[in-house]
C-alpha positions in Angstrom: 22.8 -12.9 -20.0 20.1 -10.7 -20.9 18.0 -8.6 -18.6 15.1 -10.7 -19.0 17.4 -14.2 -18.2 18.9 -12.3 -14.7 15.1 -11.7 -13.9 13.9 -15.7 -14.7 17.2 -16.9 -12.6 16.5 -14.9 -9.5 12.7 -13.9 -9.5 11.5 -17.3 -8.3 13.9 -17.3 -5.2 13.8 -13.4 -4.3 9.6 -13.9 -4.5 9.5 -17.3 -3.1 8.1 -16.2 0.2 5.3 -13.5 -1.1 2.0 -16.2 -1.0 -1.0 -14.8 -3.0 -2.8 -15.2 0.4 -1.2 -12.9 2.2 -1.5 -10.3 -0.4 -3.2 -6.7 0.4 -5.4 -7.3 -1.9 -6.8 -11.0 0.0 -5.5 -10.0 3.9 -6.3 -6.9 5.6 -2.7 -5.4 7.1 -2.4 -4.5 10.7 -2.0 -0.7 11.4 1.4 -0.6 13.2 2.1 2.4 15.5 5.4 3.1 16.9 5.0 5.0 20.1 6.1 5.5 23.8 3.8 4.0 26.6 2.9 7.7 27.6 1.6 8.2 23.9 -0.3 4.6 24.1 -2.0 5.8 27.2 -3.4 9.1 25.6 -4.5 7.1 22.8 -6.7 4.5 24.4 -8.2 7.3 27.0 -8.8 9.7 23.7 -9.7 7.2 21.6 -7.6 9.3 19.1 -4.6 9.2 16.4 -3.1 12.0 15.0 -0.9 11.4 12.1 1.6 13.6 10.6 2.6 14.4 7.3 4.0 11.2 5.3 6.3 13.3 3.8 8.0 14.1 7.0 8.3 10.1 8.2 11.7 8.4 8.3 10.4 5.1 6.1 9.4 6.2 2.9 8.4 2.5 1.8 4.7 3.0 3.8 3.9 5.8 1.4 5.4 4.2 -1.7 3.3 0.4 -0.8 0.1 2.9 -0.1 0.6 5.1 -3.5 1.4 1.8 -5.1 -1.3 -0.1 -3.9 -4.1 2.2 -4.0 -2.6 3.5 -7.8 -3.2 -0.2 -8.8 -6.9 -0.9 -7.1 -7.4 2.3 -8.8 -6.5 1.3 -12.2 -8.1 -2.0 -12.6 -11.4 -0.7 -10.7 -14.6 -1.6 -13.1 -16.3 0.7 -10.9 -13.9 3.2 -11.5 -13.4 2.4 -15.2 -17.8 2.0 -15.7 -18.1 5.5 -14.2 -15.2 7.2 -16.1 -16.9 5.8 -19.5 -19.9 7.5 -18.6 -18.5 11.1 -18.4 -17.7 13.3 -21.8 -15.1 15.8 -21.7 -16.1 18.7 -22.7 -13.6 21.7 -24.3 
C-alpha cells in the first residue's frame, strides 16, 4: 500500500468523531484553567488572570491548535487578503 491507500483506510475511522459543528471555526471553545481553590478565589475577587509564557507550559498542543488555527483564519481571510492587495512594496 501506498501512502495515500494507508491514509483512505484509516482517515475515516481516526476522524469519525470530529463533526463540522463542533469545529473552532462554528463553536466558541471554553477557556479551561487549571488551578488550586486558593488561585480560584483570587481570581473571582480580582477579577484577574495572569498568564505565563506558552513556551514555559507542560502541553504544547494549546499553542500548536492556537498557531494552527489562527495561521489558517489568517490565511483564508478576504479581509486580510483585500487589504494585503491594496499595499505596494516598495524597494
Amino acid at each position: 500500500m501506498d501512502d495515500g491507500e494507508i491514509w483512505r483506510t484509516f482517515s475515516a475511522a481516526l476522524f469519525a468523531d470530529f463533526r463540522e459543528e463542533d469545529q473552532f471555526h462554528s463553536k466558541k471553545p471554553l477557556l479551561a484553567h487549571y488551578t488550586s481553590l486558593d488561585v480560584l478565589e483570587n481570581i473571582l475577587k480580582s477579577n484577574e488572570i495572569w498568564f505565563s509564557n506558552p513556551l514555559f507550559m507542560n502541553d504544547s498542543e494549546e499553542v500548536k491548535f492556537g498557531i494552527m488555527n489562527g495561521a489558517r483564519v489568517f490565511k483564508n481571510s478576504k479581509a486580510i487578503s483585500d487589504a494585503l492587495a491594496s499595499v505596494s512594496v516598495v524597494e
